[in-house]
VEXGUMAR-407723 format. One record per residue (C-alpha): residue number from 1; residue in one letter; x, y, z. Coordinates in pm, whole numbers. Example, Ala and Ser with C-alpha at 12.3 -4.5 7.8 and 13.67 -1.06 7.14 Angstrom:
2
+------+------+--------+--------+--------+
: resi : resn :      x :      y :      z :
+------+------+--------+--------+--------+
:    1 :    A :   1230 :   -450 :    780 :
:    2 :    S :   1367 :   -106 :    714 :
+------+------+--------+--------+--------+
END
This chain:
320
+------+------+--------+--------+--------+
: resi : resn :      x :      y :      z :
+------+------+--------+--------+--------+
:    1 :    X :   1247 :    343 :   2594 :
:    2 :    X :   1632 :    373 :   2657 :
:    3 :    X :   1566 :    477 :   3013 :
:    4 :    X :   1327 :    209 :   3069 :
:    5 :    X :   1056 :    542 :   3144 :
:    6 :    X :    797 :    376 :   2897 :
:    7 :    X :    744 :     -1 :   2825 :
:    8 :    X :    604 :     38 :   2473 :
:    9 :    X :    630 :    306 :   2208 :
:   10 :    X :    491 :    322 :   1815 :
:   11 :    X :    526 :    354 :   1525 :
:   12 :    X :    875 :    451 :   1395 :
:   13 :    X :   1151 :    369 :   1138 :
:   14 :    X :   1403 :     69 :   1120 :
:   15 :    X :   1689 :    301 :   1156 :
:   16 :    X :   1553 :    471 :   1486 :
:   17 :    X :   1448 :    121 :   1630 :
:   18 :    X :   1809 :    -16 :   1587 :
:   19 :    X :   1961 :    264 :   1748 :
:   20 :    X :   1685 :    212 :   2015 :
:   21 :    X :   1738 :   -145 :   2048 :
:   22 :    X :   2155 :   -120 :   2065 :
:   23 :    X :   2095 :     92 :   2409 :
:   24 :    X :   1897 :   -112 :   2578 :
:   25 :    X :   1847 :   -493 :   2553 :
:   26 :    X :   1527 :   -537 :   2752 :
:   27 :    X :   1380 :   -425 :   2378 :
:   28 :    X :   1236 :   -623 :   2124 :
:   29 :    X :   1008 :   -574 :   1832 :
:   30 :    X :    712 :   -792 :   1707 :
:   31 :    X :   1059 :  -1014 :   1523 :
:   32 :    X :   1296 :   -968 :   1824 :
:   33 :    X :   1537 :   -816 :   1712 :
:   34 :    X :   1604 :   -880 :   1371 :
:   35 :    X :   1447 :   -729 :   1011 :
:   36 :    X :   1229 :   -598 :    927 :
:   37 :    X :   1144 :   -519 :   1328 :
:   38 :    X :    713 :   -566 :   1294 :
:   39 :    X :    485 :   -720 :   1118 :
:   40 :    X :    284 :   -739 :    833 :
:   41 :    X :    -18 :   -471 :    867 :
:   42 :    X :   -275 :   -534 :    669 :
:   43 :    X :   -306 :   -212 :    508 :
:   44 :    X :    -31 :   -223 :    183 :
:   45 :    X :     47 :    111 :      2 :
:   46 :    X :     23 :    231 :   -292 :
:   47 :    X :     14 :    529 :   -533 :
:   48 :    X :   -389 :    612 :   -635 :
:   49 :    X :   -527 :    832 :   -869 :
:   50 :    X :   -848 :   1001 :   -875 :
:   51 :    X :   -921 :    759 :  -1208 :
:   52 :    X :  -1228 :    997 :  -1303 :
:   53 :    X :   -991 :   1220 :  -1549 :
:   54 :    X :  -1113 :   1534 :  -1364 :
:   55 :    X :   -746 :   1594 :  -1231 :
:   56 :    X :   -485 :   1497 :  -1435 :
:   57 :    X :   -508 :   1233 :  -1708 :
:   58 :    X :   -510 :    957 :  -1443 :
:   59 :    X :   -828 :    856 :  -1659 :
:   60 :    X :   -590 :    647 :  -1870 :
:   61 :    X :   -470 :    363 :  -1763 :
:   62 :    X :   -154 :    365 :  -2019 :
:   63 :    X :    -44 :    659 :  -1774 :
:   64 :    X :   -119 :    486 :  -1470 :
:   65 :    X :    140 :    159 :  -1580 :
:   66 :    X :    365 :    452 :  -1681 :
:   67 :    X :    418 :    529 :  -1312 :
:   68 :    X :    392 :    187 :  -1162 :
:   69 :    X :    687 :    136 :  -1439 :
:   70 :    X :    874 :    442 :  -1314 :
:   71 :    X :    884 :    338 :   -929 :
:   72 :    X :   1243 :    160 :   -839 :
:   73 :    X :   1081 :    -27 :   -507 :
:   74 :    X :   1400 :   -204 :   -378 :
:   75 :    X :   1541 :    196 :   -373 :
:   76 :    X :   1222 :    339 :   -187 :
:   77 :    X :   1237 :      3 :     40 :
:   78 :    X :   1617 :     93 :     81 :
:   79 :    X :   1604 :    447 :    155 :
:   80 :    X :   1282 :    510 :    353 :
:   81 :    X :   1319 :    160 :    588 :
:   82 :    X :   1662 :     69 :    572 :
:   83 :    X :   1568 :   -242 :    328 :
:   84 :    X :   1294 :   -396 :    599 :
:   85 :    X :   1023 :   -354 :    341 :
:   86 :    X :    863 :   -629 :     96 :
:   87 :    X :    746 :   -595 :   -232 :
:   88 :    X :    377 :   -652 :   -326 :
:   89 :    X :    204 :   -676 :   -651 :
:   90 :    X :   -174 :   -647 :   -530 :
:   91 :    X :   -304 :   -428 :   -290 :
:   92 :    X :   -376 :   -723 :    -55 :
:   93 :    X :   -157 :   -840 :    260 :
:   94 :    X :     63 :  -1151 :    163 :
:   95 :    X :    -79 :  -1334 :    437 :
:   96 :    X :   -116 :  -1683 :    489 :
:   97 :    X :   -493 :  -1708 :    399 :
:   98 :    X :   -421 :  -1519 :     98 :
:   99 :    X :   -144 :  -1685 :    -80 :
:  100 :    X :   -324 :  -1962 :   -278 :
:  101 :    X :   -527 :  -1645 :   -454 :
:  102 :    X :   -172 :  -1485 :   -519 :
:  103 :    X :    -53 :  -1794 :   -667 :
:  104 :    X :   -426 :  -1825 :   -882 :
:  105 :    X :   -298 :  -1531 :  -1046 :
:  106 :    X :     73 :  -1594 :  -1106 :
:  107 :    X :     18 :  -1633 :  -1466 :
:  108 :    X :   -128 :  -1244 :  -1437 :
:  109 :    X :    113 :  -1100 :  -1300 :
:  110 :    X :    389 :  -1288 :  -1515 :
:  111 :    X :    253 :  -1046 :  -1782 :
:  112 :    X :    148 :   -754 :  -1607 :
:  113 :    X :    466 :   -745 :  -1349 :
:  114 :    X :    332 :   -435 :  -1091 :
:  115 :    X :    711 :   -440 :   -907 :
:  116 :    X :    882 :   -420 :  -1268 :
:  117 :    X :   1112 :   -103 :  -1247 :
:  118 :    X :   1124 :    -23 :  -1639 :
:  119 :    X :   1217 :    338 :  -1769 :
:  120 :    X :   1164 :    226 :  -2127 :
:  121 :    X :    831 :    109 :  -2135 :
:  122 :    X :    714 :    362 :  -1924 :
:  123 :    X :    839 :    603 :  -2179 :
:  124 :    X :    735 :    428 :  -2451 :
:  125 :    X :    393 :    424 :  -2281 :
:  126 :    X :    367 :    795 :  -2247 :
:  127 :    X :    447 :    831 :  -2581 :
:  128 :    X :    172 :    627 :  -2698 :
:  129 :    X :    -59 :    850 :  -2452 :
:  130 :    X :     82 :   1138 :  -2661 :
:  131 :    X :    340 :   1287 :  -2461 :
:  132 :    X :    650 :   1422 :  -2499 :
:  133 :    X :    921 :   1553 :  -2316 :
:  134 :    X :   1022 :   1901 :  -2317 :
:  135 :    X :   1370 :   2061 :  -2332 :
:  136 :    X :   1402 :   2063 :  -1962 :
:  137 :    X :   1312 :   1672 :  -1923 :
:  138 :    X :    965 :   1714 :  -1890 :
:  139 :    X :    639 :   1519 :  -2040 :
:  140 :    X :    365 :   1755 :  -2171 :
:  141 :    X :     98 :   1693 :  -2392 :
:  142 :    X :     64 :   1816 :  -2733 :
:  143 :    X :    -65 :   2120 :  -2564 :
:  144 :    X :    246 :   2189 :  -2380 :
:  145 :    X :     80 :   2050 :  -2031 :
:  146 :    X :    253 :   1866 :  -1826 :
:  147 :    X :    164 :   1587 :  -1591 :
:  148 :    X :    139 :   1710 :  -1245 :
:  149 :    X :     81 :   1474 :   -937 :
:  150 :    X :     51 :   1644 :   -605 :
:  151 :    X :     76 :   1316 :   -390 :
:  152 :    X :   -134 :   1398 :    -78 :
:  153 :    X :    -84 :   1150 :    242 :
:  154 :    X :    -59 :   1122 :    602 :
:  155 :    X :    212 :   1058 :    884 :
:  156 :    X :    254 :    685 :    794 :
:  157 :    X :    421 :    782 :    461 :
:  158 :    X :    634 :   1070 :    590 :
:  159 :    X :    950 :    889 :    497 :
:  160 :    X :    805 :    701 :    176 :
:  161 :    X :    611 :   1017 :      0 :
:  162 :    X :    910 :   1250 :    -76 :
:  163 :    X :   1139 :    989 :   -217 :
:  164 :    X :    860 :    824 :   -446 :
:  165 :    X :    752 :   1212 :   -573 :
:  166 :    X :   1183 :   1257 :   -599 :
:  167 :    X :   1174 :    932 :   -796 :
:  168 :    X :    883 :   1096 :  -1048 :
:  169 :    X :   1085 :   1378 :  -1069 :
:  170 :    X :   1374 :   1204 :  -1212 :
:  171 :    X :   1141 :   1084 :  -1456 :
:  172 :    X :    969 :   1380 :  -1619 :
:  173 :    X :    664 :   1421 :  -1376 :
:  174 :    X :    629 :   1706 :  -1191 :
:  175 :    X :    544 :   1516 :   -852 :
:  176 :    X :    550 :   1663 :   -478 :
:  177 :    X :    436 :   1512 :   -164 :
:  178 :    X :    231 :   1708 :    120 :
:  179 :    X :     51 :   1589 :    394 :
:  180 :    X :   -218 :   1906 :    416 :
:  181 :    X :   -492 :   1894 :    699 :
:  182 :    X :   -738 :   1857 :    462 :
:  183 :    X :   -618 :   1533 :    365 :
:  184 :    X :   -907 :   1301 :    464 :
:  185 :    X :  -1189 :   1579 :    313 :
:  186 :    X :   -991 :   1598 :      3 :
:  187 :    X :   -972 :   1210 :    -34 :
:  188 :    X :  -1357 :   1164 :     30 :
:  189 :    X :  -1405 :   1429 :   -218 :
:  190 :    X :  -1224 :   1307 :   -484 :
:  191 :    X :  -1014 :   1670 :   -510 :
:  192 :    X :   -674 :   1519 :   -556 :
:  193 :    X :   -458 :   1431 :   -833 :
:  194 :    X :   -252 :   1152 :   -644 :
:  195 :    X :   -286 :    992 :   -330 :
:  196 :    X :    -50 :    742 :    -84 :
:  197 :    X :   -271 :    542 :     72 :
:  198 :    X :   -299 :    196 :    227 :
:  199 :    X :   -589 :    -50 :    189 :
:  200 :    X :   -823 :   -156 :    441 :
:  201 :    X :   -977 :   -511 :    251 :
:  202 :    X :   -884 :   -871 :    272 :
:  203 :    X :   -757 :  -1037 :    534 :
:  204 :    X :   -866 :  -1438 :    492 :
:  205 :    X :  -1036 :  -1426 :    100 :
:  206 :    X :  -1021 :  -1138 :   -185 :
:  207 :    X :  -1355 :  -1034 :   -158 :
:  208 :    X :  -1354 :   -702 :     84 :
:  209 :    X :  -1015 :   -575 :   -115 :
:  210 :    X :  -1230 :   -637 :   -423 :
:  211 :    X :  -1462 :   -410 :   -221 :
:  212 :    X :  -1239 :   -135 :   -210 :
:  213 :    X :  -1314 :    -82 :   -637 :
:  214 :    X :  -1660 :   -125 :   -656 :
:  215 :    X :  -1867 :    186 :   -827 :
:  216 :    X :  -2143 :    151 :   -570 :
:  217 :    X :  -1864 :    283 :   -312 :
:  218 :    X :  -1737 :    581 :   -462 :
:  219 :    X :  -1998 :    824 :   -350 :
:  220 :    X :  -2004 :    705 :     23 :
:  221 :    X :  -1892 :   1031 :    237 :
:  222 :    X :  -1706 :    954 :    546 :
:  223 :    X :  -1609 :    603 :    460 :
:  224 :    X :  -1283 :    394 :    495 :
:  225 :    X :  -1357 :    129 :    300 :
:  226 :    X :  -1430 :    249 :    -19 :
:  227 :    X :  -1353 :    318 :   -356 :
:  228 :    X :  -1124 :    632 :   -317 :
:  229 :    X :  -1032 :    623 :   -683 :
:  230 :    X :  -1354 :    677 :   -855 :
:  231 :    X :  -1256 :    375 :  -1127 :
:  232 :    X :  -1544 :    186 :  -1246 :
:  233 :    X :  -1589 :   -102 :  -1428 :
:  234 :    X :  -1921 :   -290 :  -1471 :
:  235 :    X :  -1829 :   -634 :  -1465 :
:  236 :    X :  -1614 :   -562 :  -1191 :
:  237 :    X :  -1844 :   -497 :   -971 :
:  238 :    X :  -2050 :   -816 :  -1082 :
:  239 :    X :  -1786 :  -1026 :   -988 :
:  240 :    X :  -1765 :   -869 :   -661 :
:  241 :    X :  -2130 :   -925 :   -611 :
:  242 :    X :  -2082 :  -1324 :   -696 :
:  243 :    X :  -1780 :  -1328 :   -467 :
:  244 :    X :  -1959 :  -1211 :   -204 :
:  245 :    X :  -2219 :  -1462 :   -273 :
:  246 :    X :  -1981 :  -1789 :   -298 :
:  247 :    X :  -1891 :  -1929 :     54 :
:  248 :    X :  -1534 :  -1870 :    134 :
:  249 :    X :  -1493 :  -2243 :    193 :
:  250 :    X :  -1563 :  -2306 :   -197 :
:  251 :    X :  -1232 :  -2229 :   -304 :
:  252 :    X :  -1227 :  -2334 :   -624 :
:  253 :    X :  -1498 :  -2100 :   -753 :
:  254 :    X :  -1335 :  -1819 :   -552 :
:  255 :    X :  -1011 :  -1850 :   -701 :
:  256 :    X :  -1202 :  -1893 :  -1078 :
:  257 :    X :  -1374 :  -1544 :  -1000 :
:  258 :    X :  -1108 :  -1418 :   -874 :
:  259 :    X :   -892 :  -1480 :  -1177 :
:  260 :    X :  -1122 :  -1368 :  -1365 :
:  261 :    X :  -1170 :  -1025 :  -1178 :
:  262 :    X :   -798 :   -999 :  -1142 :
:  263 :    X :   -733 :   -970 :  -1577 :
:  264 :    X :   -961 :   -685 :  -1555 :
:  265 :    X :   -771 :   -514 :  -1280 :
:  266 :    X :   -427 :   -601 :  -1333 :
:  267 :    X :   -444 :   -488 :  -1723 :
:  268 :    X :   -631 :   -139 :  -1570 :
:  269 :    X :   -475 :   -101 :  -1235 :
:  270 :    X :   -675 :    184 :  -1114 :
:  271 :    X :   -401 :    210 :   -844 :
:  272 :    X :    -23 :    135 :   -852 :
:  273 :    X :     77 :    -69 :   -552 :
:  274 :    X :    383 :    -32 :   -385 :
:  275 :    X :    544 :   -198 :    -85 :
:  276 :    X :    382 :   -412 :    217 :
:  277 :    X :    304 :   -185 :    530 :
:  278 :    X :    420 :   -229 :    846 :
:  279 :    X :    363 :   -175 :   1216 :
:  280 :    X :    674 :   -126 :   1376 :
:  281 :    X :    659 :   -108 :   1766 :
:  282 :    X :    932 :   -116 :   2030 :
:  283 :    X :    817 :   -318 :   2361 :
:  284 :    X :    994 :   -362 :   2661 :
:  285 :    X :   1071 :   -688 :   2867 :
:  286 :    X :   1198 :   -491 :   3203 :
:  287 :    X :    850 :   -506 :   3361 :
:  288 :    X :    645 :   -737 :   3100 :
:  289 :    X :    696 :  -1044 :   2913 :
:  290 :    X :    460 :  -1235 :   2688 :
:  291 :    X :    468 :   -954 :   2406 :
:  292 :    X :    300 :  -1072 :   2099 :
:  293 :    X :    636 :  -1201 :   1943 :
:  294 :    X :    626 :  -1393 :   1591 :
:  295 :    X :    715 :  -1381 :   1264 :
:  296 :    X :    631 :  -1095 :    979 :
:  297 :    X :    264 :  -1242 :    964 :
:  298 :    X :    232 :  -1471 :   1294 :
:  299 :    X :    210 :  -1399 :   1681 :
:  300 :    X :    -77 :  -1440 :   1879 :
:  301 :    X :   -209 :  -1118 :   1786 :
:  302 :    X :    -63 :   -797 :   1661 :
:  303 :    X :      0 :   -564 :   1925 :
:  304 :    X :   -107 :   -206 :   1770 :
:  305 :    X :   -285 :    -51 :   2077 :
:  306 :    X :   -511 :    150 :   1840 :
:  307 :    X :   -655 :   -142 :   1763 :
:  308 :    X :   -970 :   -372 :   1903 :
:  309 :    X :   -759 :   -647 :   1970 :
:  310 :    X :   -516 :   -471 :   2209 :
:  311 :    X :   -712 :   -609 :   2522 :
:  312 :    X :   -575 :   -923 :   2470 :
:  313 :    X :   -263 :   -811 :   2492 :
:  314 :    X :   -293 :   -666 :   2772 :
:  315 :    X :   -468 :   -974 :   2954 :
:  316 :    X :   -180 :  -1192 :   2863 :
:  317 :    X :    111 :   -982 :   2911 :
:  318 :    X :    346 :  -1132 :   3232 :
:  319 :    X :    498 :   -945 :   3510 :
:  320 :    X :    863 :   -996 :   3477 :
+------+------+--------+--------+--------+
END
């Protein structure tokens, strides 16, 4: 990209794009050149659990807070992208069709804050779960067993996954990240204890993320979208079933079901959400003009070649 050899490149890391960028100034990003250099994928991370209790007591969903409590985001957003990462409380893209169902459930979220960095009540959490911490700083059960999360992922989360395992660390868990080959098998299997995924739902209403926690999914082999962390809840899944028979355009009675799904998974949270994800691309104006420039969620399109809509990119691109 320096050399002007390629004309696009992805995905990398705010730091490496900024170098990029100060070398050459036929480069841009998705936002030109400024932060957080790409856009808003709709695919936001988060810690899961396998939620079954067969690794790990990830079956309790005091445990599960205790982590989400234990994560200091603005650090991981500082130290893995340089600050050009956003919060999010759901495990939903904070796009423009979404927002009026992440305001329904401001009043949610006001109690159950999923950003809130908060040592003490995630102590006081695991206490109540009946841990304790050991002489070297560790929790273990009354059995002396401590709390191990092996945080499997993939190359997306190569600079996120050690620093949230170091964070766990700090706290008393004995957390590592890996990103082993058998990744994908291990995740359709259910054989993990932790897991750094993003979410393939929602784009326009809640109902596909809603999806994505449905018991009828968890036994699907092979699939993307589907319910990775083997949590289950009955009327869950019946309030999925009447979201996906309300029209989208009768948003009233979305957002009412929606609310009402949202107290049973915000007071559970079967996974702990982290940051927004991003696609972060370098493109070159030397040759080709008419990139897919915008803001964090607008452009004509998003310009991830791995993606369906990359054709029409490439029919409107310019000759420069």
């Amino acid at each position: 990209m320096i050399s002007d050899t390629v004309d696009y490149s992805a995905m990398t890391t705010p730091a490496v794009i900024i170098e990029t960028m100060g070398k050459n100034s036929d480069l841009v990003t998705h936002t030109g050149t400024e932060s957080p250099y790409g856009y808003v994928d709709w695919w936001p991370v988060s810690i899961g659990f396998n939620d079954s209790g067969k690794f790990g007591p990830y079956d309790d969903k005091n445990v599960r807070w205790a982590f989400s409590y234990f994560l200091d985001r603005q650090e991981l957003s500082d130290v893995a992208y340089d600050g050009a990462a956003a919060f999010n409380p759901l495990t939903m893209p904070g796009y423009p069709p979404l927002k009026k169902y992440f305001d329904s459930v401001a009043d949610i979220l006001a109690v159950h804050d999923t950003t809130e960095f908060n040592v003490e009540k995630a102590n006081g959490l695991l206490e109540g779960a009946g841990y304790s911490k050991d002489g070297d700083g560790n929790w273990v059960d009354a059995q002396g067993i401590g709390i191990n999360c092996e945080i499997i992922g993939f190359s997306p989360w190569v600079d996120l996954g050690p620093i949230t395992a170091e964070q766990l660390r700090r706290q008393g868990i004995n957390s590592t990240y890996s990103q082993p080959p058998d990744a994908s098998s291990r995740m359709a299997e259910g054989n993990f204890e932790c897991l750094m995924f993003g979410h393939g739902g929602s784009v326009r209403d809640p109902y596909f993320t809603m999806k994505l926690y449905q018991s009828s999914s968890v036994n699907i082999p092979g699939g993307h979208q589907v319910n990775f962390y083997n949590w289950e809840d009955a009327t869950w899944d019946e309030l999925t079933d009447e979201v996906g028979r309300t029209h989208p355009d009768s948003v009233d009675k979305m957002q009412e079901l929606w609310h009402e799904a949202m107290e049973i998974w915000l007071d559970e949270l079967p996974d702990v959400p982290i940051l927004e994800f991003y696609h972060r691309i370098i493109m070159s104006e030397k040759r080709w003009t008419n990139w897919p420039l915008g803001g964090e969620v607008s452009g004509y399109v998003n310009e991830a070649s791995w993606h369906l809509t990359w054709g029409l990119v490439l029919h409107a691109l310019k000759a420069s």
